[in-house]
ChimeraX commands (.cxc) that place a marker at each C-alpha (Angstrom):
marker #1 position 67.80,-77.50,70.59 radius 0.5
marker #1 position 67.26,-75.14,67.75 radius 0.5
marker #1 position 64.61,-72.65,68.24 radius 0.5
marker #1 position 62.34,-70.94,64.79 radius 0.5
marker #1 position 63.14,-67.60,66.59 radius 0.5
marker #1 position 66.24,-64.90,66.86 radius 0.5
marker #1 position 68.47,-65.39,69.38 radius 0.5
marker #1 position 68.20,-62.41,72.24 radius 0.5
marker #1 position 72.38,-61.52,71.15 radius 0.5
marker #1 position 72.89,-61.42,67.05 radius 0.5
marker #1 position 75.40,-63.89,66.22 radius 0.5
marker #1 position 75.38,-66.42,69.47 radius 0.5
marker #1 position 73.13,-68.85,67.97 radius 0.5
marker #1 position 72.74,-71.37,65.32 radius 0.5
marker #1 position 72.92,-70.82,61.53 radius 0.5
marker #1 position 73.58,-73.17,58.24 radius 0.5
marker #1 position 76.22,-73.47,55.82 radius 0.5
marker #1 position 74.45,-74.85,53.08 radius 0.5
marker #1 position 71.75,-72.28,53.24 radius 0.5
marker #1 position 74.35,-69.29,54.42 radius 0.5
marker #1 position 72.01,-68.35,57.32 radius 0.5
marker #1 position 73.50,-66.51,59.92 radius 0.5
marker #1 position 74.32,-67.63,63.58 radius 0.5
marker #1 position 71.49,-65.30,64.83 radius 0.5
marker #1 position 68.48,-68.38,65.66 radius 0.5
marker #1 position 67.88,-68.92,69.00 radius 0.5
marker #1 position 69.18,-72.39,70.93 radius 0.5
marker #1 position 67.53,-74.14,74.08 radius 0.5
marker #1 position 69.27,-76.60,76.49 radius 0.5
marker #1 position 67.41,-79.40,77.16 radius 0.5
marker #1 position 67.60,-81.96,79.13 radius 0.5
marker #1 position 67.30,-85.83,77.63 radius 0.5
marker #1 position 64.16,-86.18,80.66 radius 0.5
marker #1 position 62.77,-83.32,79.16 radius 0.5
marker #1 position 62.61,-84.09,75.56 radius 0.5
marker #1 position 61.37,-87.86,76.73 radius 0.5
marker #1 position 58.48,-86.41,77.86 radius 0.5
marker #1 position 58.38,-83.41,75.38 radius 0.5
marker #1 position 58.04,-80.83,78.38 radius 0.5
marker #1 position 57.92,-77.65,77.32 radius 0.5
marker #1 position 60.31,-74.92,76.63 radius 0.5
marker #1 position 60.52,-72.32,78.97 radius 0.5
marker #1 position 63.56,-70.73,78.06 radius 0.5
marker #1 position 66.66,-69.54,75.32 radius 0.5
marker #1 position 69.95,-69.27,75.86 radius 0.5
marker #1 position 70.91,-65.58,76.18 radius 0.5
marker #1 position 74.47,-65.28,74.82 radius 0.5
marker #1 position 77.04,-68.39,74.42 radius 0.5
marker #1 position 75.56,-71.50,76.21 radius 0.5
marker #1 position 79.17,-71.39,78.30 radius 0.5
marker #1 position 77.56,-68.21,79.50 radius 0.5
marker #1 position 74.71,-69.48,81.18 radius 0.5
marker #1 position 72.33,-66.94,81.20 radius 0.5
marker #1 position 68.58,-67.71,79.73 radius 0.5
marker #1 position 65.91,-65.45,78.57 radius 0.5
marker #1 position 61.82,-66.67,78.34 radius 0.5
marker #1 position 60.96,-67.93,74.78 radius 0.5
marker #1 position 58.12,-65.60,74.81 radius 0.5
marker #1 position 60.72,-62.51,74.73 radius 0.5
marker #1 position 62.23,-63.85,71.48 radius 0.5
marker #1 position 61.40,-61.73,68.31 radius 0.5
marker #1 position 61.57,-62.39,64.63 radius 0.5
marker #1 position 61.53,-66.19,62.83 radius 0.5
marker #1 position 65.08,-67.49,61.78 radius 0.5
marker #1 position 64.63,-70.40,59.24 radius 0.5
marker #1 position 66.27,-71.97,56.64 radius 0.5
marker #1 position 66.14,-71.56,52.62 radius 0.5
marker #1 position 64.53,-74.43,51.39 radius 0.5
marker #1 position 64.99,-74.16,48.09 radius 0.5
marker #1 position 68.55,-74.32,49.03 radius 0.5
marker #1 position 68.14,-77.36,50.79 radius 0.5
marker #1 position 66.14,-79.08,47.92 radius 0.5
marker #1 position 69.38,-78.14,45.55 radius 0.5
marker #1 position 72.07,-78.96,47.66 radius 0.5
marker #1 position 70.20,-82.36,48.18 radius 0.5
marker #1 position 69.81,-82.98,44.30 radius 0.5
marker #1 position 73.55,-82.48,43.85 radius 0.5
marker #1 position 73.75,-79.19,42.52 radius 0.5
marker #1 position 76.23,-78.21,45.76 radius 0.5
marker #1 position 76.15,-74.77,48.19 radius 0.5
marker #1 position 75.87,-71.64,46.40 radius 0.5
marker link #1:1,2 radius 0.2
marker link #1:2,3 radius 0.2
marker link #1:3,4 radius 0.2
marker link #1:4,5 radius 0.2
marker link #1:5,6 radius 0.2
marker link #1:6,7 radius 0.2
marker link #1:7,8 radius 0.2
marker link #1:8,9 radius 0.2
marker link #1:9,10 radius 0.2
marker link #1:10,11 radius 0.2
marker link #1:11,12 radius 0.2
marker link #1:12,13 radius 0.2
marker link #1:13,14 radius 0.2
marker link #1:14,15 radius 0.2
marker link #1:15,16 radius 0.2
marker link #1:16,17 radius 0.2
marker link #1:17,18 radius 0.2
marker link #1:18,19 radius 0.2
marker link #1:19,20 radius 0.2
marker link #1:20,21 radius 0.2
marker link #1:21,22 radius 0.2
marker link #1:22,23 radius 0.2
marker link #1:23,24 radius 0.2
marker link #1:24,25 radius 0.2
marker link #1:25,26 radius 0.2
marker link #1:26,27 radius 0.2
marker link #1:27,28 radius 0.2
marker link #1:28,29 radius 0.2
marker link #1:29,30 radius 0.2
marker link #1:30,31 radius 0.2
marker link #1:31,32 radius 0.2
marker link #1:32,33 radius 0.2
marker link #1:33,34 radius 0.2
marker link #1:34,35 radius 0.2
marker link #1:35,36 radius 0.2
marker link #1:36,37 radius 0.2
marker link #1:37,38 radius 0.2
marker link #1:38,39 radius 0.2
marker link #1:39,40 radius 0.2
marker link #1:40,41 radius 0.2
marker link #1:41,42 radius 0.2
marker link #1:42,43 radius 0.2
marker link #1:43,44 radius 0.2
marker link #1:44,45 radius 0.2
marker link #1:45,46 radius 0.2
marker link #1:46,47 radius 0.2
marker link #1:47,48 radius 0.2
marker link #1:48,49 radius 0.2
marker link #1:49,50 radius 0.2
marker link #1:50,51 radius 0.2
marker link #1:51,52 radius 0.2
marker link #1:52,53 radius 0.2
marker link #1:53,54 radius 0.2
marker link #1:54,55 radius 0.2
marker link #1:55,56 radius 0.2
marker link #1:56,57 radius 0.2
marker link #1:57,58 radius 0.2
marker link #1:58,59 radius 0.2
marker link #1:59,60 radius 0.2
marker link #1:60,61 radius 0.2
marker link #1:61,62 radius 0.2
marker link #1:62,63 radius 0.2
marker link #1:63,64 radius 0.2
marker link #1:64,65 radius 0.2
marker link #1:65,66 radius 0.2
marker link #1:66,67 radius 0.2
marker link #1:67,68 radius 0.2
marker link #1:68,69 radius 0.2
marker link #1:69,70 radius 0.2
marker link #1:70,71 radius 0.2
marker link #1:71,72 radius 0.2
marker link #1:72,73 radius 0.2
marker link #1:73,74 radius 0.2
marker link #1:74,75 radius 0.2
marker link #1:75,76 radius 0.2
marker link #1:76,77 radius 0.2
marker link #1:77,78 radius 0.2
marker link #1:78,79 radius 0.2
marker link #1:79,80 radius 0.2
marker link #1:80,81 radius 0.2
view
């Protein structure tokens, strides 16, 4: 799952093409139980999810987002700048 926050290593995360955000947002394995019954997220992946090391969501700093104005233009047509 993709997290609103930084991931705790710069670059081991999730980004965007269309909106040229970097691979620093944080990511959360979840289980299909889990997201079922919308439990809670306890914790990020720390690093490459092959890595298998976590750190608690409520150590993660700074808000990693997409551009939507970016978004809204690539979906009219207009293409990635």
């Amino acid at each position: 799952m993709m997290l609103p926050q930084k991931a705790p290593i710069p670059g081991t995360g999730w980004g965007c093409v269309v909106c040229k955000l970097s691979g620093d947002g944080a990511i959360a394995l979840v289980c299909d139980r889990c997201v079922e019954t919308r439990a809670a997220i306890v914790d990020a992946c720390r690093g490459y999810l092959k890595d298998g090391r976590r750190t608690p969501i409520a150590e993660l700093a700074g808000s990693h987002a997409h551009d939507a104005r970016v978004h809204q233009d690539f979906e009219r047509g207009e293409g990635v700048r």
